[in-house]
Structure formats: C-alpha cells, structure tokens
C-alpha positions in Angstrom: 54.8 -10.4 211.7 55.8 -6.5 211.5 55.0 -6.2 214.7 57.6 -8.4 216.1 60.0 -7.7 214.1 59.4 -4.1 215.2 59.4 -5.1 218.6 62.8 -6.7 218.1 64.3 -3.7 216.3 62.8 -1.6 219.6 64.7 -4.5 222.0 68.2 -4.3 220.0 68.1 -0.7 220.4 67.0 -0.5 223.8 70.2 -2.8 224.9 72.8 -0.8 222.8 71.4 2.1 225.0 71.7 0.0 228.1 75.2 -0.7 227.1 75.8 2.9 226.2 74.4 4.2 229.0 76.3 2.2 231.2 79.8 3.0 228.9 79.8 6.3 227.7 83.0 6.2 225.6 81.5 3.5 224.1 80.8 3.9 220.2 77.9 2.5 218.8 79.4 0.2 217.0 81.2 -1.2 219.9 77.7 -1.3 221.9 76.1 -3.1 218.6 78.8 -5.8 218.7 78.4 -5.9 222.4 74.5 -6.6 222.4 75.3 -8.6 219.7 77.7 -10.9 221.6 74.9 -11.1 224.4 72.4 -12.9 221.7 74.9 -14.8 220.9 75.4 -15.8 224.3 71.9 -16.3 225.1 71.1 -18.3 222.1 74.7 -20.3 222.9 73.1 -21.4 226.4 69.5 -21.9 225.1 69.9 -23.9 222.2 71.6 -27.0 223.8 68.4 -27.0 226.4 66.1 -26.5 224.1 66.9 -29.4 221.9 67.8 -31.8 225.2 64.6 -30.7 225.9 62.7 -31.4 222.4 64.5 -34.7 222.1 62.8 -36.2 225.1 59.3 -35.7 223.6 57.7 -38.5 221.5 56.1 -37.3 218.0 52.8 -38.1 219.4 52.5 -36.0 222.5 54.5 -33.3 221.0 51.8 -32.9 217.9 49.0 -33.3 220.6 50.6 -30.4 222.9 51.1 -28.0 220.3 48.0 -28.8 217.9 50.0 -29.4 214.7 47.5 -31.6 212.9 44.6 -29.0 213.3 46.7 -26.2 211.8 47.6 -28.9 208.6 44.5 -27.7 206.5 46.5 -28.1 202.9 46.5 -32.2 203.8 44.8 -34.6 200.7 41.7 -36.1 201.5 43.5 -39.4 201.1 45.7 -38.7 203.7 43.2 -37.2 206.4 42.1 -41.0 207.3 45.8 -41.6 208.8 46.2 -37.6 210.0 47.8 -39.0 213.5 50.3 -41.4 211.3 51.1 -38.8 209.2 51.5 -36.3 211.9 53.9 -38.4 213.4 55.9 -38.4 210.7 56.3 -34.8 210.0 57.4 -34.8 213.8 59.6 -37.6 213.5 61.2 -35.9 210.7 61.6 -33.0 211.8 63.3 -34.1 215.1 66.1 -36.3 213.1 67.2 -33.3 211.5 67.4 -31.2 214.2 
C-alpha cells in the first residue's frame, strides 16, 4: 500500500512539472490546482463509464470474474454451504448502492 501511494505522490508531482514546465510563470500552486482539475476531469469522464459499465454485470458473473468468494476466508462455517448465494448478495448489495 506505500508503494502506491508513493507512486501517486511521484505521478502528482511529475504533472505539476509537466504543467510547470510547459508554463513557467506558473506558481506552484497554480500548477497544483491545475493537475488537480485534470483528476478531476478524468475521474468526471470515467466514473459515469465505469458504473454503466458495472451495472450491466449480473452478481454472479461478476464474483466469478473477479474471485470474490475465494478471497472471503472470515465467512461462518454455516454460511460456506450457500457461499455462491451469499456471494451474490454482497454483489447485489453493493451494486444498489453504487
């Protein structure tokens, strides 16, 4: 996890450069807000897509893609008979509140 976060620290500052480098007059602060108006951007365009994108894939064949029952280890034995069902509830779940 400190690793990308370092990584992300290393990306921010590598586009204020960009931004600085390509606007020399341009405080940092100005270039911070700028980079930070291109996230903001980015995740403006993405997020719409990604959920369109989410909402078109059933509980079951999402879990199945993305192994999310073999990383549920904390599950009680009682529930482990009906992993799948209850799989598909955690999925269905979490896709109403999104």
């Amino acid at each position: 996890m400190q690793g990308s976060c370092m990584s992300e620290h290393e990306n921010k500052r590598e586009e204020i450069q960009r931004i600085k480098a390509s606007n020399p007059d341009i405080s940092h602060m100005e270039a911070f807000s700028s980079a930070a108006k291109n996230c903001i951007t980015l995740v403006d365009y993405y997020a719409p897509l990604f959920f369109l994108e989410i909402s078109t894939i059933q509980p079951e064949e999402f879990y199945l893609k993305v192994n999310l029952c073999q990383l549920i280890t904390y599950i009680p034995l009682q529930v482990q008979e009906d992993t799948s069902g209850f799989c598909e509830d955690i999925v269905s779940t979490l896709l109403a509140k999104f």
